[in-house]
C-alpha positions as CSV (number, residue, x, y, z in Angstrom):
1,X,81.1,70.5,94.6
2,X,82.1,74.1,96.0
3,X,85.8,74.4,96.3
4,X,85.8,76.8,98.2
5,X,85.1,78.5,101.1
6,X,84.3,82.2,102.3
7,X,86.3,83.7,104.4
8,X,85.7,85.8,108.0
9,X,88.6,88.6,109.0
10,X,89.1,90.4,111.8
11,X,91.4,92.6,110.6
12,X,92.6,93.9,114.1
13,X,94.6,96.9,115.5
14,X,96.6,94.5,117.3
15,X,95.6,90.7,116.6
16,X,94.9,89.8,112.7
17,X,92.1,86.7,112.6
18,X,91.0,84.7,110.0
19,X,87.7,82.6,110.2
20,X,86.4,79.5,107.5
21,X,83.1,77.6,108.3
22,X,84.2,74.9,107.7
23,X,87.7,75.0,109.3
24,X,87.1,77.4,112.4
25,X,89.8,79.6,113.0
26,X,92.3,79.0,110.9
27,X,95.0,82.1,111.7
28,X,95.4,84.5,114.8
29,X,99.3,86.2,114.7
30,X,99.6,89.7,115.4
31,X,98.7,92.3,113.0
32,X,102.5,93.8,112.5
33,X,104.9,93.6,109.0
34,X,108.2,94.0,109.0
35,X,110.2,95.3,105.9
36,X,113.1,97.2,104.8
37,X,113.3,100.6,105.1
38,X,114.5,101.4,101.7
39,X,113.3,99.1,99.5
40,X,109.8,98.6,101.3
41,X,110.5,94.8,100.6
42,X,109.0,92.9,103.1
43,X,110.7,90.7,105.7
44,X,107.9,88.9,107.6
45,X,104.7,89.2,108.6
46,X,102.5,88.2,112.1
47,X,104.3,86.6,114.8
48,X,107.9,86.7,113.8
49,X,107.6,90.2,112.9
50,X,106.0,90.9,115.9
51,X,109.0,89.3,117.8
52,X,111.2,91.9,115.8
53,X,109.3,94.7,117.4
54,X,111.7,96.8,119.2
55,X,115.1,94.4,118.0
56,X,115.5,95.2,114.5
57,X,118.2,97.2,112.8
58,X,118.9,100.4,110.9
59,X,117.5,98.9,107.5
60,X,114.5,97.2,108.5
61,X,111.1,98.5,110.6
62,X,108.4,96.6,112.0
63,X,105.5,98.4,111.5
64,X,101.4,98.3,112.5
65,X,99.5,99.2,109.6
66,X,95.9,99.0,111.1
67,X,95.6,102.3,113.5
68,X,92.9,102.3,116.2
69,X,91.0,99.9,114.5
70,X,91.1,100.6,110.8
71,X,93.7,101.1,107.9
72,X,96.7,103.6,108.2
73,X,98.7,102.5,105.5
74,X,96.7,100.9,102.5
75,X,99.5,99.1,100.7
76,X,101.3,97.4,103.8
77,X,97.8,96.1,104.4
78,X,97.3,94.6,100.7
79,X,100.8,93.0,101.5
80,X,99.8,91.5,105.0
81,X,96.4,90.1,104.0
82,X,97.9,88.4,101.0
83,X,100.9,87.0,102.8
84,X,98.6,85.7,106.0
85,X,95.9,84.3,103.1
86,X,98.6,82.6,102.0
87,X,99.5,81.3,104.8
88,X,96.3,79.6,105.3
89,X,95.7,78.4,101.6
90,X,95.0,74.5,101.8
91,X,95.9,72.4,98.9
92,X,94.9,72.6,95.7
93,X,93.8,76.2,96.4
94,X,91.1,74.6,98.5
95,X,90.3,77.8,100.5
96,X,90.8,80.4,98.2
97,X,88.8,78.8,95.2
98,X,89.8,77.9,92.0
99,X,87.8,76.2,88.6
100,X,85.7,79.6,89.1
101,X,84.4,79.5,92.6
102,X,85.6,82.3,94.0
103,X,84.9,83.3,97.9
104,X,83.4,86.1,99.4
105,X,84.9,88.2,102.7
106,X,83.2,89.5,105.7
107,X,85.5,91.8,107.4
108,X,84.8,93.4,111.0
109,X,85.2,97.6,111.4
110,X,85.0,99.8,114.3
111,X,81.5,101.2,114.6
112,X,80.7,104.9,112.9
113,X,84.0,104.5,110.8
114,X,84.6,107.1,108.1
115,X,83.4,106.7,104.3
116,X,87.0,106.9,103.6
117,X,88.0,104.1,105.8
118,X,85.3,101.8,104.3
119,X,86.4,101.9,101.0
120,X,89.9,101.2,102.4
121,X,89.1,98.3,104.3
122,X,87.1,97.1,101.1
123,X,90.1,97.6,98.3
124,X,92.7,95.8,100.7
125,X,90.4,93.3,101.0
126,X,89.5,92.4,97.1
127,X,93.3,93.6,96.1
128,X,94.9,91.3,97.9
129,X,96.7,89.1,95.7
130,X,95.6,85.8,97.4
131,X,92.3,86.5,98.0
132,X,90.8,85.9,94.8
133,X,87.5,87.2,96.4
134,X,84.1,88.1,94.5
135,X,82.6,90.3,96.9
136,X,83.7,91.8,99.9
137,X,81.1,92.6,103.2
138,X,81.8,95.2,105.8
139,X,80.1,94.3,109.4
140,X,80.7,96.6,112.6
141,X,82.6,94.9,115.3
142,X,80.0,94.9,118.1
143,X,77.4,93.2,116.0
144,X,80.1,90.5,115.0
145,X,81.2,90.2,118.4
146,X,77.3,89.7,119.3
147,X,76.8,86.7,116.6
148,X,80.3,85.1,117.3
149,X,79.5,84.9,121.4
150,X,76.3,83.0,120.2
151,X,73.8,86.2,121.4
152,X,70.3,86.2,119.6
153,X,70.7,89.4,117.4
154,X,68.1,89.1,114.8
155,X,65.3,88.6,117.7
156,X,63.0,91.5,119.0
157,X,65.6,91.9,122.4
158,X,68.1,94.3,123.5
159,X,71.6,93.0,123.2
160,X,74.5,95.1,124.8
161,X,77.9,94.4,124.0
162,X,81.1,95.8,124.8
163,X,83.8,95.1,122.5
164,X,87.5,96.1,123.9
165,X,90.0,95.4,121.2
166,X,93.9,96.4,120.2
167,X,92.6,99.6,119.1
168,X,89.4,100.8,119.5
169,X,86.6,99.7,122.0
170,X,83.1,99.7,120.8
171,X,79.9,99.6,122.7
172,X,76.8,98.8,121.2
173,X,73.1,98.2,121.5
174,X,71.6,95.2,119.4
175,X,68.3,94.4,118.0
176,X,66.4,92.9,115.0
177,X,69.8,92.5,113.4
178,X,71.1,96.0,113.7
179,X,72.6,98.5,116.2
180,X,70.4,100.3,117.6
181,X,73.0,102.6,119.6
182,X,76.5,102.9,119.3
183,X,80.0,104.5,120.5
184,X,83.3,103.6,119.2
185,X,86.2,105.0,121.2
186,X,90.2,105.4,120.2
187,X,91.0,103.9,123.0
188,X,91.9,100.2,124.1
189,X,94.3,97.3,124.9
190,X,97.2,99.9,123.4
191,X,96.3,102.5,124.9
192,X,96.3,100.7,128.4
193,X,100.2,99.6,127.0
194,X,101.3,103.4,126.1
195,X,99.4,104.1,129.9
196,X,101.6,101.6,131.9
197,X,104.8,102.6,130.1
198,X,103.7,106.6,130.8
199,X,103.3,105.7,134.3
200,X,106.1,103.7,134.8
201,X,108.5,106.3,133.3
202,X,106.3,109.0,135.5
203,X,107.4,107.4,138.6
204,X,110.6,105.2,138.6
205,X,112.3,107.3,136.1
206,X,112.4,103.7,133.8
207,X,111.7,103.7,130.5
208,X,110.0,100.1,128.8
209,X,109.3,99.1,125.7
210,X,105.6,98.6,123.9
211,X,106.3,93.9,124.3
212,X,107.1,94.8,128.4
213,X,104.4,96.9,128.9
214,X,101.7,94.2,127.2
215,X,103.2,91.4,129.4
216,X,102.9,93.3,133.0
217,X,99.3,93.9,131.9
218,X,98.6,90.4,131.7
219,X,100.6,89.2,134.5
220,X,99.8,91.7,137.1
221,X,97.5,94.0,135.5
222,X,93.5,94.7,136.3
223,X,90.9,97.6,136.2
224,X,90.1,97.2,139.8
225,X,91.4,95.2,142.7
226,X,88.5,93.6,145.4
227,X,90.9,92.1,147.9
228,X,94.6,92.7,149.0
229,X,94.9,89.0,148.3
230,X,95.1,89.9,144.8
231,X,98.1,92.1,144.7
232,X,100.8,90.4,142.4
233,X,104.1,91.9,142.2
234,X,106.2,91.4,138.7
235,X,110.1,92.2,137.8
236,X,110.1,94.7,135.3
237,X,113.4,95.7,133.0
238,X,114.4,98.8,131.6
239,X,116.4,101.7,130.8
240,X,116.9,103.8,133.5
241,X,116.4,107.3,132.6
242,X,118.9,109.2,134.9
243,X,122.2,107.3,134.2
244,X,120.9,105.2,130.7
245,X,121.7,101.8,132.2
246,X,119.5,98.7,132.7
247,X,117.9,98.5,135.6
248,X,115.1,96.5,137.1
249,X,112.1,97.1,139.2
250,X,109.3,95.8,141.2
251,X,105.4,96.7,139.9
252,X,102.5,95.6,141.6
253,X,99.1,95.5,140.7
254,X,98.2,98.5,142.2
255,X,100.5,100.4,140.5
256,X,98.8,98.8,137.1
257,X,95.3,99.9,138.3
258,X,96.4,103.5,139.2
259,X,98.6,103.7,135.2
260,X,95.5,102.3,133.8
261,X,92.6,104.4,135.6
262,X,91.9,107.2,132.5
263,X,92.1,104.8,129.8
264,X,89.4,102.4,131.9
265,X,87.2,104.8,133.1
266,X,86.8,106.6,129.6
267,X,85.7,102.7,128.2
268,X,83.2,102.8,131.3
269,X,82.0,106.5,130.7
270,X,81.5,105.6,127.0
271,X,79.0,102.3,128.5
272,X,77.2,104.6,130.7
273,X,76.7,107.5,127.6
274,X,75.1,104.7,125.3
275,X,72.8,103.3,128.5
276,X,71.9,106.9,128.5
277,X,70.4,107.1,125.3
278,X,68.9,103.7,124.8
279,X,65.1,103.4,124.2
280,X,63.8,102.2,127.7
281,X,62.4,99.0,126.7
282,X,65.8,97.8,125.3
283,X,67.7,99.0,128.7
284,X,64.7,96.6,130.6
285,X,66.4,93.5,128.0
286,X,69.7,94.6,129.0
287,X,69.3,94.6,132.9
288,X,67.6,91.0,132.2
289,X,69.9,89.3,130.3
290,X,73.2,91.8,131.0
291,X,76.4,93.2,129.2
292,X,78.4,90.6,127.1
293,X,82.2,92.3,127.3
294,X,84.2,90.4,124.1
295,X,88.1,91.5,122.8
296,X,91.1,91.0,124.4
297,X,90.7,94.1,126.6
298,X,88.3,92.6,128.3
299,X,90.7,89.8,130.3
300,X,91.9,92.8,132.0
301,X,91.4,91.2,135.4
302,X,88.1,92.3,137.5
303,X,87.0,94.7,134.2
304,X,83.2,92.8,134.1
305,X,83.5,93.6,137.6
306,X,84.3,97.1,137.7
307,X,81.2,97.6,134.8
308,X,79.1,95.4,137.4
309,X,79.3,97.9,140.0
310,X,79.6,100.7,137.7
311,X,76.2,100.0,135.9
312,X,74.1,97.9,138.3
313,X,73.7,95.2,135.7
314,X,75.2,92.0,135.3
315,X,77.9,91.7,133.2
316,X,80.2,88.7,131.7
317,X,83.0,87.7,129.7
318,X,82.6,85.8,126.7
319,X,83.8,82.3,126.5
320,X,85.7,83.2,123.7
321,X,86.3,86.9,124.2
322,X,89.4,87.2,121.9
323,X,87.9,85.3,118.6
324,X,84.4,86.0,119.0
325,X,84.7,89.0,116.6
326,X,86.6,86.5,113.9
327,X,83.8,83.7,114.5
328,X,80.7,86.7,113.8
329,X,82.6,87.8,110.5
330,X,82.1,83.8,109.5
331,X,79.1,83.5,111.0
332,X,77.8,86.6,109.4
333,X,78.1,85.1,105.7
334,X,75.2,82.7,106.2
335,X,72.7,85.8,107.9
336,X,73.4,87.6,104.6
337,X,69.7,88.2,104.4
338,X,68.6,88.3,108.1
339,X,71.2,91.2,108.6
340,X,69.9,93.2,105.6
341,X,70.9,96.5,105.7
342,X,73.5,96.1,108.6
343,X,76.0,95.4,106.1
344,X,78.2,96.9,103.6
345,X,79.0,95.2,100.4
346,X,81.4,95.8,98.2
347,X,78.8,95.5,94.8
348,X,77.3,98.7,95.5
349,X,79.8,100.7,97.9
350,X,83.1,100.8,95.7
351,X,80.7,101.7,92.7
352,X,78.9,104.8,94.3
């Protein structure tokens, strides 16, 4: 009997996932570690260290070690893969094999990322203490996204999907198990935070932090608005700039739309480029069976709609737009040979 079970990772600018087969989705906390400044010892990891974000003291940081989408600081990433493996290790080392079964990883990477940043992703991911893996697979994000929103990839048929998450966004063009076309862009659900707390210092003179920026997004934010009816207004709370005391203000969605315009429209522009230079047959698929948008960035209110009227072709939101990356990685394990060459494995890469 197998005693254990491989593992799918999303290993997320922003949101840190972790996939079993048999289990579903076992972990989603946010992809932040908190430790002391001198000693580098660490103090938490995932949620609570995201709740320290902006509250800690002197002596300790909370940090984000994955950087528009892949690794900016290998050793903090070692330290929060084996702490959030840990965290999910059933009993008897059920998930992470003992009695010489050992695992293997799939993890999710921004399309067209670096050499350098492979081999990174691939070390973290067999040096992590807990993860007593025997082989590590790379898979680009958009493909993952594609198999984990239950799209058709290895078939003869254009796929487009548009994958918005903490860091980068990828677009991408699917067929016969690979990507046919691609973009990946530095610019996501962060860079929409850094946009609303640019604006809102740019014209009330209040300055926000990076948690208060994220939640007027997703109270009052969208990329578009249709109606008037769809206005909402939100109490926002921060330093006033002028005299440096609190102060608290009134933001509605239209001010969201107008903070977030370059940040949108760039994701948009980067859709249109990769339409541009699809072969035609694949763009006929597309038109017929539309864009799939998948991340968290895509719940930005009325975004499928904006690409609707942007593109001419239908476009939706994936049931489950925020995992559907996490369940691909898992899902990815048993295509092993039906996605061929559209992955990177860890046998051949770290030995080159």
């Amino acid at each position: 009997m197998r005693l254990s079970e491989d593992i799918g990772i999303d290993l997320g600018t922003a949101t840190f996932l972790i996939y079993t087969k048999s289990r579903g989705l076992v972990l989603q906390e946010p992809s932040v570690i908190a430790m002391t400044r001198d000693s580098k010892q660490v103090r938490a990891v995932g949620e609570e260290a995201y709740r320290m974000i902006g509250r800690t003291p002197g002596g300790i940081v909370a940090v984000r070690p994955i950087k528009d989408g892949v690794i900016a600081d290998e050793g903090l990433t070692e330290k929060m893969l084996t702490m959030f493996l840990s965290k999910v290790q059933g009993n008897a080392g059920r998930l992470l094999g003992f009695g010489g079964f050992k695992p293997q990883l799939m993890v999710g990477v921004p399309s067209n990322v670096s050499d350098v940043e492979r081999r990174a992703v691939l070390r973290a991911a067999l040096n992590a203490n807990n993860s007593n893996a025997r082989r590590a697979f790379l898979i680009e994000e958009p493909l993952a996204a594609a198999i984990g929103a239950g799209l058709k990839v290895t078939e003869p048929l254009g796929s487009m999907v548009v994958d918005i998450g903490g860091g980068s966004s990828d677009v991408a063009v699917i067929s016969l198990g690979g990507i046919v076309v691609s973009e990946s862009m530095r610019v996501a659900g962060n860079e929409f935070d850094e946009s609303i707390i640019r604006h809102v210092r740019r014209k009330h003179n209040v300055l926000i932090g990076e948690r208060t920026a994220e939640e007027i997004k997703v109270k009052v934010g969208a990329a578009m608005l249709v109606d008037d009816s769809e206005n909402l207004v939100a109490e926002v709370r921060g330093r006033d700039l002028i005299n440096g005391l609190p102060r608290t203000i009134s933001l509605d969605s239209r001010d969201v739309v107008e903070a977030l315009a370059e940040p949108v429209t760039r994701i948009v522009e980067g859709v249109k480029r990769v339409l541009e230079i699809t072969p035609p047959e694949l763009v006929s698929d597309i038109i017929d069976r539309g864009i799939v948008m998948t991340g968290g960035g895509s719940l930005l209110r009325n975004f499928d709609e904006l690409l609707r009227q942007t593109t001419g072709i239908p476009v939706s939101v994936a049931e489950n737009a925020v995992e559907a990356v996490a369940v691909g990685t898992g899902m990815a394990l048993d295509m092993l040979s039906e996605l061929g060459d559209s992955l990177v494995s860890s046998d051949y890469y770290l030995r080159r």
